[in-house]
C-alpha positions, -999 to 999 in steps of 0.1 A, spaced: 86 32 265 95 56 235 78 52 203 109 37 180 115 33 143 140 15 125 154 43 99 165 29 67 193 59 61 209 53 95 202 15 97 194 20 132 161 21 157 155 57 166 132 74 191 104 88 172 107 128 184 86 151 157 96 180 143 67 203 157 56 186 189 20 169 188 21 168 150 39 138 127 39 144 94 45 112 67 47 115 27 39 79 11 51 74 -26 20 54 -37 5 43 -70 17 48 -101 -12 42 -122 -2 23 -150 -24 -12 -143 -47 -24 -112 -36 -32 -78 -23 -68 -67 -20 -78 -33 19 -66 -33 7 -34 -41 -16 -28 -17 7 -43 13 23 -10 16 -13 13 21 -23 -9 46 11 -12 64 13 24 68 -23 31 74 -15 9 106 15 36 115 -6 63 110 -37 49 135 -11 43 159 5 79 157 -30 89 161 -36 67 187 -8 80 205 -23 114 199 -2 134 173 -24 152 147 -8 134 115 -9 144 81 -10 119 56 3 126 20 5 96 -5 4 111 -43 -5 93 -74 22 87 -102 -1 95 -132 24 94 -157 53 76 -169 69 54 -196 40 25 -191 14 45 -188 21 63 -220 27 27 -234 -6 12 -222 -21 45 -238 -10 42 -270 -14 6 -266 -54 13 -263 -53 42 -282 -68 64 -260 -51 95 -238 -31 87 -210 -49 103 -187 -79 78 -191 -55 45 -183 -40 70 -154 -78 76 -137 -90 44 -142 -59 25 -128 -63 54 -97 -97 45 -94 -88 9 -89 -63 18 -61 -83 40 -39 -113 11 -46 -85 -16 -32 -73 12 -6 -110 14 7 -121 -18 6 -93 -27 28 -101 -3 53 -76 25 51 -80 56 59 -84 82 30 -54 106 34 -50 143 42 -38 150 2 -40 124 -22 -19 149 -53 -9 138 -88 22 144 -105 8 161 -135 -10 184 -107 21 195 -98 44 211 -127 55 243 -118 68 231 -84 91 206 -105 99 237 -124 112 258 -99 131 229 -84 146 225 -108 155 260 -112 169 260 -80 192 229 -84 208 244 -117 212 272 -99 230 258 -74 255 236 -100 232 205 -92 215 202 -124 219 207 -161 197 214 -191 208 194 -220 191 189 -254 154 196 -238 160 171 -210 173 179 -174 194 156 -148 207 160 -118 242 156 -113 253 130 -90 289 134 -84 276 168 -74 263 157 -41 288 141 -19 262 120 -1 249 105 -28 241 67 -23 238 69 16 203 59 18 211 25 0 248 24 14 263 22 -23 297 41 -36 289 64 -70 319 46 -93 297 7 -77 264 18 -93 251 8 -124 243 35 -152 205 47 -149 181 36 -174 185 61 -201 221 58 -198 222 60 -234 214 97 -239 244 113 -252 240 146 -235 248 134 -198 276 140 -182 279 105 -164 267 79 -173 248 76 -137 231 111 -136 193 106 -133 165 128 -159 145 154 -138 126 163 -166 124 144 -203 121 160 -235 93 160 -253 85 129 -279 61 126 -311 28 118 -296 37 118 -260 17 146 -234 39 173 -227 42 207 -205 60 237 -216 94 249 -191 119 267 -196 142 245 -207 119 228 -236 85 209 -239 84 172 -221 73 153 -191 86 147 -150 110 125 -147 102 96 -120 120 114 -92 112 151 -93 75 151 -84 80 133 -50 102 162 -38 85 186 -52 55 175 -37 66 164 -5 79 201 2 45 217 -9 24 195 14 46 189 43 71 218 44 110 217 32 114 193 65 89 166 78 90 137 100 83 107 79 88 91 43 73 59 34 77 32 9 82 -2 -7 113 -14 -1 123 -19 -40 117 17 -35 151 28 -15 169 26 -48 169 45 -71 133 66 -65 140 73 -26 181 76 -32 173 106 -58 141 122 -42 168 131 -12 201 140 -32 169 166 -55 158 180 -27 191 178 -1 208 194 -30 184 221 -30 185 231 3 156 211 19 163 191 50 136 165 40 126 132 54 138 130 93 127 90 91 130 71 64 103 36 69 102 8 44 81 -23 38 94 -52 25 75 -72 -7 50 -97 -10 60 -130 -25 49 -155 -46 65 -188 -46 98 -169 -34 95 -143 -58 85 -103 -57 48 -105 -66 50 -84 -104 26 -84 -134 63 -92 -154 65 -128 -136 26 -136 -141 21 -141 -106 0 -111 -95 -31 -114 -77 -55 -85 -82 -72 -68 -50 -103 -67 -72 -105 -104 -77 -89 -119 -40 -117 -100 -21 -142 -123 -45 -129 -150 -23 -116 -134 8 -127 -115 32 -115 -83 30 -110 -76 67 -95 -109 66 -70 -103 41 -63 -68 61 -57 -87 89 -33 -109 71 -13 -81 55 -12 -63 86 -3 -93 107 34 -98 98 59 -74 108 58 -47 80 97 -50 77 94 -89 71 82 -107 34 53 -120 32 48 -155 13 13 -151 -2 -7 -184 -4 -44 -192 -4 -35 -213 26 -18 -188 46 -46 -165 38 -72 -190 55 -55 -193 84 -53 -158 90 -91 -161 80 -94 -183 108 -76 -163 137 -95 -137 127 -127 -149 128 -121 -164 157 -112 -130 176 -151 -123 159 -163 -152 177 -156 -140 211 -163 -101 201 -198 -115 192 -204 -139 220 -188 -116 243 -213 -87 236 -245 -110 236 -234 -119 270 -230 -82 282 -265 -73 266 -246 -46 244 -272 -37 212 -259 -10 184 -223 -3 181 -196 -12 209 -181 21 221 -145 20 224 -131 28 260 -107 50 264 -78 34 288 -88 -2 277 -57 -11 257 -36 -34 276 -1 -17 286 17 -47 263 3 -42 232 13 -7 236 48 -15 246 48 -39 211 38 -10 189 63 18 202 87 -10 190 84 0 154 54 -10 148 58 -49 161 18 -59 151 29 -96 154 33 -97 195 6 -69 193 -20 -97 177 -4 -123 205 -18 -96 229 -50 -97 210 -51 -138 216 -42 -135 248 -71 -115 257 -96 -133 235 -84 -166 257 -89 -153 288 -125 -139 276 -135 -169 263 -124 -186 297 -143 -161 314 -177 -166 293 -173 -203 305 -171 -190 339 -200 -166 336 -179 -143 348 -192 -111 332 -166 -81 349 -136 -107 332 -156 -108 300 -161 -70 300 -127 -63 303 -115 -88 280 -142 -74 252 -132 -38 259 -95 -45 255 -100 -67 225 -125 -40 210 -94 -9 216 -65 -32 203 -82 -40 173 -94 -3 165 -57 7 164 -50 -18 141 -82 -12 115 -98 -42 126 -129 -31 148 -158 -48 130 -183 -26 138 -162 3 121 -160 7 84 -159 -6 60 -166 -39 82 -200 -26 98 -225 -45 92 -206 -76 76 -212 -108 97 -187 -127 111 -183 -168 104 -219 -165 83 -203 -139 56 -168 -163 54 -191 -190 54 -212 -178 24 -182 -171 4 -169 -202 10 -196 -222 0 -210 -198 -32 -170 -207 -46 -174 -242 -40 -205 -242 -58 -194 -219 -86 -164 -243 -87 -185 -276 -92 -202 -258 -121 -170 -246 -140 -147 -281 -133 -190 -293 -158 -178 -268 -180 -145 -280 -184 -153 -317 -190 -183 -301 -213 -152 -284 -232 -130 -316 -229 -151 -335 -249 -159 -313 -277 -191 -307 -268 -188 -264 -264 -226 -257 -271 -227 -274 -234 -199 -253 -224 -213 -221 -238 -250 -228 -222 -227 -230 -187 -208 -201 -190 -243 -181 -203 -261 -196 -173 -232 -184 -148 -239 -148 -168 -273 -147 -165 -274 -147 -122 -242 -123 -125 -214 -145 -123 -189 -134 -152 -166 -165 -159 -130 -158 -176 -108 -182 -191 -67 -167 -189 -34 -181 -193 -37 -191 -158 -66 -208 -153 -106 -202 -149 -116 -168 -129 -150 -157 -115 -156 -130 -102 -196 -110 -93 -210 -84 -118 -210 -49 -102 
């Protein structure tokens, strides 16, 4: 069976067939820096960090590009807001996404560049596309004319005279009302970069293209992305660079959101859960294994409940791992045997990437193993460990590989479990301490929680802990 992917710009499953044969190429807009990483943030790293181990897998030399947004409107905002530069919201905000990327066990990528890295290739991009009657300078600013570009609005399937005016529709110098900024003009106090057309800033779009075609070429094989993505970022990054001359993206892959009580996860509805704070309680391999479990086309309702049981499956894939290997007499690290994956979970990843029947694979072989350790029956149990130990490696799950070596299995969830009860018990004393007026109680609480490293913060939502670094 033929690796396949369902292509958002045809709305079809294709055959995956590369560009240059043996190689896959994938650009993956990723962070823009402008706060710290929630769970619905993060979905997307780890979604396509499980496409990439399975083109490698599969063995096509990939190279991954996912660049860093580090500037924009918010960030600017939060700058000023701290009064500080933007750049230090922009590295500290990057910092927290490759610590959440890591953490979760994703693979660092081939280039990792930043927007403001990347100036004068916007520049002559620009260039080109007013040279080609596909963009305009006007008063400092420049946009790209849609009604320019006759496939405009394929990728999301919309008409030009259906869309809504973009978002500084109000500038007087456009020529419709739905042409998109390239590059903004220059305000007071706001970074800028000197072009030909004026001092100012990227515009949201440019930098993708222009970046895409430096690290990839003018055509590669993959472009990745949130699914609140496909319009307007991904619908302009392909009329820019189309426009130009580039034949861009050959597969266009999209994950769907994280919810919250049936809602996109966002810092605007208050419902975000920061990476930095869930892996307090969670396992991280655990929550990787959650995130990863559910087709990457398909929301995903986030709950603390649905969370634990995908604790619980995974641990109990650990279970046998760990039995399993006692039973061989295996000491160090497993090694991983070439041929071992089972012919069906192959067959469930060539169909784009179908990780739920890929983990039923997984079960079925940790059932059979277990039945086999019953049996004594050590060649069954071999097998069964071996295929386990490959199907898992694909998926970033191998716990002897990092960043799980070395974490136990049931003992570590265990220990978190129990510190947060404990931790709990303490803060529900603090809380009837504070209930009762009596805050000097309170106060010695909270300073006794400080004093063995456990910071305690009271927010509009509640009581957080969370472990000094």
């Amino acid at each position: 069976m033929a690796l396949r992917f369902y292509d958002t710009l045809t709305r079809s499953v294709r055959d995956f067939v590369p560009i240059e044969a043996g190689k896959a190429g994938i650009y993956l807009c990723g962070a823009t820096v402008q706060a710290p990483p929630h769970v619905g943030h993060i979905r997307s790293g780890v979604a396509f960090d499980v496409i990439r181990r399975w083109l490698t897998a599969k063995g096509y030399d990939v190279t991954f590009v996912r660049n860093v947004t580090d500037i924009d409107d918010k960030i600017i905002h939060n700058a000023g807001h701290e009064d500080v530069p933007y750049w230090v919201v922009a590295m500290r905000n990057e910092r927290a996404f490759n610590r959440a990327y890591e953490v979760l066990g994703c693979l660092p990528p081939t280039y990792e560049p930043r927007a403001t890295g990347h100036i004068p290739e916007m520049i002559a991009l620009m260039q080109r596309l007013i040279d080609l009657d596909h963009g305009y300078a006007a008063g400092g600013d420049v946009y790209f004319d849609v009604r320019s570009l006759d496939a405009y609005g394929s990728l999301s399937g919309q008409r030009i005279d259906d869309m809504l005016a973009a978002s500084d529709s109000e500038a007087l110098a456009k020529r419709d009302p739905r042409d998109f900024a390239m590059w903004k003009s220059a305000k007071p106090g706001e970074p800028f970069w000197d072009t030909p057309w004026g001092p100012g800033r990227p515009g949201w779009h440019v930098e993708c293209s222009a970046m895409a075609a430096k690290y990839l070429g003018p055509a590669f094989d993959i472009h990745g992305g949130g699914l609140d993505l496909v319009f307007p970022h991904h619908e302009n990054e392909i009329a820019q660079s189309v426009a130009a001359g580039d034949g861009f993206a050959n597969y266009w892959l999209h994950n769907a959101w994280v919810t919250t009580s049936g809602e996109k996860m966002s810092k605007s509805l208050g419902n975000s859960l920061l990476v930095d704070e869930v892996v307090q309680r969670v396992r991280p391999v655990e929550l990787r294994y959650y995130l990863a479990g559910s087709h990457y086309r398909s929301m995903l309702e986030y709950s603390d409940a649905s969370v634990a049981d995908a604790g619980q499956g995974y641990r109990r894939i650990e279970g046998f791992l760990d039995r399993a290997r006692e039973s061989m007499g295996v000491s160090g690290v497993p090694i991983v045997r070439p041929g071992s994956r089972p012919a069906a979970f192959d067959a469930a990843m060539d169909d784009d990437i179908a990780v739920p029947q890929a983990l039923a694979v997984v079960h079925e072989h940790v059932r059979a193993g277990n039945a086999a350790l019953t049996a004594q029956d050590l060649v069954a149990v071999t097998n069964a460990f071996d295929a386990v130990l490959a199907m898992l490696d694909v998926l970033g799950l191998n716990p002897w590989c990092e960043p799980w070596a070395g974490a136990s299995s049931d003992a570590s969830g265990r220990q978190t479990e129990v510190i947060d009860a404990l931790v709990q018990v303490v803060l529900a004393q603090r809380q009837d301490a504070r209930a009762r007026k009596d805050f000097a109680a309170a106060d010695a609480i909270r300073d006794g929680l400080d004093s063995i490293g456990i910071r305690v913060e009271d927010t509009v939502h509640g009581v957080r802990w969370s472990l000094d670094d």
